[in-house]
One Martini backbone bead per residue (centre of mass of N, CA, C, O) as a GRO file, in nm:
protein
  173
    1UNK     BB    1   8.027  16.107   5.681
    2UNK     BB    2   7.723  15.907   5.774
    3UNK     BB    3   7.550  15.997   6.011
    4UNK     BB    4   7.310  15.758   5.991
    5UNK     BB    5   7.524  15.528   6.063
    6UNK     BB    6   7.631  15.631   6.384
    7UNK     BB    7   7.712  15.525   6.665
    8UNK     BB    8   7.758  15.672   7.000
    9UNK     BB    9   7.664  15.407   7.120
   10UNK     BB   10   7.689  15.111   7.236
   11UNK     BB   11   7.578  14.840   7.230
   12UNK     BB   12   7.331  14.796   7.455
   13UNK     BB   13   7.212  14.790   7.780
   14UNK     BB   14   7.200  14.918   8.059
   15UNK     BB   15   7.260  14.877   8.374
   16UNK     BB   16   7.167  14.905   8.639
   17UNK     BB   17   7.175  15.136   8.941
   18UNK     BB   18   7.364  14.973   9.168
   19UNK     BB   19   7.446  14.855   9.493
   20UNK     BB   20   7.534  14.639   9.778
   21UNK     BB   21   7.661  14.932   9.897
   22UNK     BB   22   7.807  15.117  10.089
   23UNK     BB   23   8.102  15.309   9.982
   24UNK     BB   24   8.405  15.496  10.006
   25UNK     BB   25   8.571  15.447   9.833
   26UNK     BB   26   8.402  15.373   9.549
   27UNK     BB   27   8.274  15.693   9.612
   28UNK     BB   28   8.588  15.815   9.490
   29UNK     BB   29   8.591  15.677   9.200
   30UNK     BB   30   8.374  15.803   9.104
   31UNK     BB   31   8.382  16.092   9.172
   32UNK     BB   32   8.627  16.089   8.965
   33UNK     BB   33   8.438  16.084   8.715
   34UNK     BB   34   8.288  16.332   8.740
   35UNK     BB   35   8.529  16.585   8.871
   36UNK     BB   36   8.777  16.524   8.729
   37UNK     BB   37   8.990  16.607   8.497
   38UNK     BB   38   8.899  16.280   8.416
   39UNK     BB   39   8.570  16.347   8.296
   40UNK     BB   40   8.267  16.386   8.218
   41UNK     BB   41   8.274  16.697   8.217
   42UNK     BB   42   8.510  16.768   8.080
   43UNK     BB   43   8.372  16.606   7.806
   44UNK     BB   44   8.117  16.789   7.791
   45UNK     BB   45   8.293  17.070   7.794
   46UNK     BB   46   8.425  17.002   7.530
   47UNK     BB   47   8.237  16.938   7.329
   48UNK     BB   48   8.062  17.208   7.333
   49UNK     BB   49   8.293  17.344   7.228
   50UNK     BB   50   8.395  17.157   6.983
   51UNK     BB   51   8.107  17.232   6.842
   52UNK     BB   52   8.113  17.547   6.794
   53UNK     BB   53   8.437  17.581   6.659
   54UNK     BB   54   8.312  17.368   6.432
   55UNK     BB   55   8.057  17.441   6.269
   56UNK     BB   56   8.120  17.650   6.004
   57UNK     BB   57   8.322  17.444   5.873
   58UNK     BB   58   8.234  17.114   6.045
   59UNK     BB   59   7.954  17.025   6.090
   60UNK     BB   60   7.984  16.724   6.134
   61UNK     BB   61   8.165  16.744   6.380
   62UNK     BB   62   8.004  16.905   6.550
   63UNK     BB   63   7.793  16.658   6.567
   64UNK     BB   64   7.965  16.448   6.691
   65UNK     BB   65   8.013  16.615   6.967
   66UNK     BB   66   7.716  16.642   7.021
   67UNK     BB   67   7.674  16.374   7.076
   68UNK     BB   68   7.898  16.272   7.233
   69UNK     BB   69   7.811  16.480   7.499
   70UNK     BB   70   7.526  16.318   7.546
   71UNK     BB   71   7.679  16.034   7.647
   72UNK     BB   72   7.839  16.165   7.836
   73UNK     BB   73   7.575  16.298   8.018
   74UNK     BB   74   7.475  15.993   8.098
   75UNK     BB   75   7.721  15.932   8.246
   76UNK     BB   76   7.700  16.155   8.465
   77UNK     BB   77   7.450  16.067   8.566
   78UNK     BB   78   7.529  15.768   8.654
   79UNK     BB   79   7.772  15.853   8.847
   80UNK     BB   80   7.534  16.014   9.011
   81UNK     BB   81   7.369  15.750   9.074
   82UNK     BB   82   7.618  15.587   9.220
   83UNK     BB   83   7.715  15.797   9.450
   84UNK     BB   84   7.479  15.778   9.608
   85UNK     BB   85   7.444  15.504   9.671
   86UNK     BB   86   7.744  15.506   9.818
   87UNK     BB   87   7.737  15.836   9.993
   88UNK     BB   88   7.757  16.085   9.792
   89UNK     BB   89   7.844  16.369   9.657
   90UNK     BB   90   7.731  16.481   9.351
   91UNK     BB   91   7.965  16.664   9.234
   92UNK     BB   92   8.213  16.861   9.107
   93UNK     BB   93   8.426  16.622   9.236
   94UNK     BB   94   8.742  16.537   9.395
   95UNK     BB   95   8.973  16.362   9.513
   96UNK     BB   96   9.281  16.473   9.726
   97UNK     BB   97   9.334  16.301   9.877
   98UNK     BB   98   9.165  16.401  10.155
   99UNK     BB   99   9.036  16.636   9.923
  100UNK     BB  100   8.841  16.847   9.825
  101UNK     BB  101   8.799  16.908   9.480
  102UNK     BB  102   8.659  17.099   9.218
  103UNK     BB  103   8.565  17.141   8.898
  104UNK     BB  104   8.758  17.268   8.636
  105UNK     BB  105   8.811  17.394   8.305
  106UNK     BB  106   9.126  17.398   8.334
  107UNK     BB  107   9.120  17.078   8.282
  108UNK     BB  108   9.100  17.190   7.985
  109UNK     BB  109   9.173  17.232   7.681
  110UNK     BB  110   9.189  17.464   7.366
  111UNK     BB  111   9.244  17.329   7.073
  112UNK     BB  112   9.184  17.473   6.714
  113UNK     BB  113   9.275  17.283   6.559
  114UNK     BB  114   9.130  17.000   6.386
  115UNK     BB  115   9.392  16.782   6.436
  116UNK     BB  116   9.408  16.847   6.770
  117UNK     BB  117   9.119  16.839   6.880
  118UNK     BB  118   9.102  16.540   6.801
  119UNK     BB  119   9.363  16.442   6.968
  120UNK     BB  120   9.250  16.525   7.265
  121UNK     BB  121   8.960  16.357   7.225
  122UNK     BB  122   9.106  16.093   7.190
  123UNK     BB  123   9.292  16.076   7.463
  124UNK     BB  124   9.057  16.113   7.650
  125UNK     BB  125   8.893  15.863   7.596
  126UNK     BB  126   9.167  15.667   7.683
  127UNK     BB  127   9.162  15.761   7.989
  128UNK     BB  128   8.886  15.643   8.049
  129UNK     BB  129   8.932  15.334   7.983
  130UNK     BB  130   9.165  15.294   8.166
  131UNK     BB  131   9.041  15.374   8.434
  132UNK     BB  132   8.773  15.202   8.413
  133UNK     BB  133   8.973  14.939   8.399
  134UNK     BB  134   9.077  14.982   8.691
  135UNK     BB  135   8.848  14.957   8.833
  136UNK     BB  136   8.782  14.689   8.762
  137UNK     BB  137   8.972  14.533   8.915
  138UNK     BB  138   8.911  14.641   9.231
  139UNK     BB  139   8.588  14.618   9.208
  140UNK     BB  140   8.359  14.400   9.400
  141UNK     BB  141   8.099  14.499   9.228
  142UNK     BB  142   7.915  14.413   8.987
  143UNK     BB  143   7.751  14.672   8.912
  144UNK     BB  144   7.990  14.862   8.906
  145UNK     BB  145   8.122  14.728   8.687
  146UNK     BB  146   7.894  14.668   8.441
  147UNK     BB  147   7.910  14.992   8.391
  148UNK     BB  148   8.154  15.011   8.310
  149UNK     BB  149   8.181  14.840   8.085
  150UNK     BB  150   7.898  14.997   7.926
  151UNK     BB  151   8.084  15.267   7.894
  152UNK     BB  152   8.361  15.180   7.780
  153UNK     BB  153   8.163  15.115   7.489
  154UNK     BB  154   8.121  15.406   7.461
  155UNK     BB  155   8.429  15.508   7.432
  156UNK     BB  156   8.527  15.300   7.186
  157UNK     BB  157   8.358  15.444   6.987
  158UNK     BB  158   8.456  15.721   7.009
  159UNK     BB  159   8.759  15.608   6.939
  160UNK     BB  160   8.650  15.562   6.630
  161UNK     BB  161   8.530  15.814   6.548
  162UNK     BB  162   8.790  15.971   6.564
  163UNK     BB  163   8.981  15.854   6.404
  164UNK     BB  164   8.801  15.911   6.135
  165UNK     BB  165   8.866  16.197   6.138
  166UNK     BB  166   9.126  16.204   6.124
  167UNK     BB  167   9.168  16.096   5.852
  168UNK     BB  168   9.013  16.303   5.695
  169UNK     BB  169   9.236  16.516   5.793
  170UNK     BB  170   9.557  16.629   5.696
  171UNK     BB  171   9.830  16.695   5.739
  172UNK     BB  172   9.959  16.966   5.929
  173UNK     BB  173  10.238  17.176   5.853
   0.00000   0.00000   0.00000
């Protein structure tokens, strides 16, 4: 894989980070983007492990987890400046029910082997694009929609980067 040729992030600038106004229930969802399961940080702090457990042998590998892990990060930025927006506090939490919890590492898995850990990576991002689409069908606000259109093709990047790893791969026994 030629490093110099991958795009890391969809093409296209993102579009301003504004809303409507405030609304809670739209900031119930963002902050899910931000500190659930299913989050930007969780994919921030997988992939910042699965960059360091695979530099010495995967160093490409390394490469792109970290590349990606950053384009992750401007995504936890803005869904941090969109929950702002919105009347939220931007922490690492989600409602569950009517609660707030914190958000915690024990929401990613840890797989070793070179391709379980990709298929972990890619499985993630998969359930990010999922989300991020079923908001969009029910968000009434066309800016934090544009948004997340804008997210889900850095999304679907990921998801091609992985697959491409995973090829390169041979399956394991």
């Amino acid at each position: 894989m030629d490093m110099n040729r991958i795009a890391f992030a969809g093409q296209g600038t993102y579009p301003p980070v504004k809303v409507h106004g405030k609304d809670p229930k739209y900031a119930r969802a963002i902050l899910s983007n931000i500190g659930s399961c299913n989050s930007e940080i969780s994919a921030v702090s997988l992939y910042f492990y699965d960059s360091l457990v695979t530099r010495s042998q995967y160093s490409q590998v390394s490469e792109c987890f970290h590349r990606i892990s950053l384009v992750e990060m401007h995504h936890l930025d803005l869904f941090g400046e969109l929950a702002c927006l919105l009347g939220a506090d931007p922490r690492l939490w989600s409602y569950s029910g009517n609660r707030l919890g914190y958000w915690t590492p024990r929401c990613n898995q840890y797989p070793r082997g070179i391709r379980p850990l990709l298929s972990y990576a890619l499985s993630g991002e998969r359930a990010a694009v999922e989300k991020y689409r079923q908001q969009t069908s029910w968000i009434q606000d066309r800016y934090i929609v544009e948004l997340l259109d804008r997210i889900i093709l850095d999304e679907e990047t990921h998801i091609d980067i992985f697959q491409q790893l995973l090829e390169e791969f041979p399956q394991e026994n």
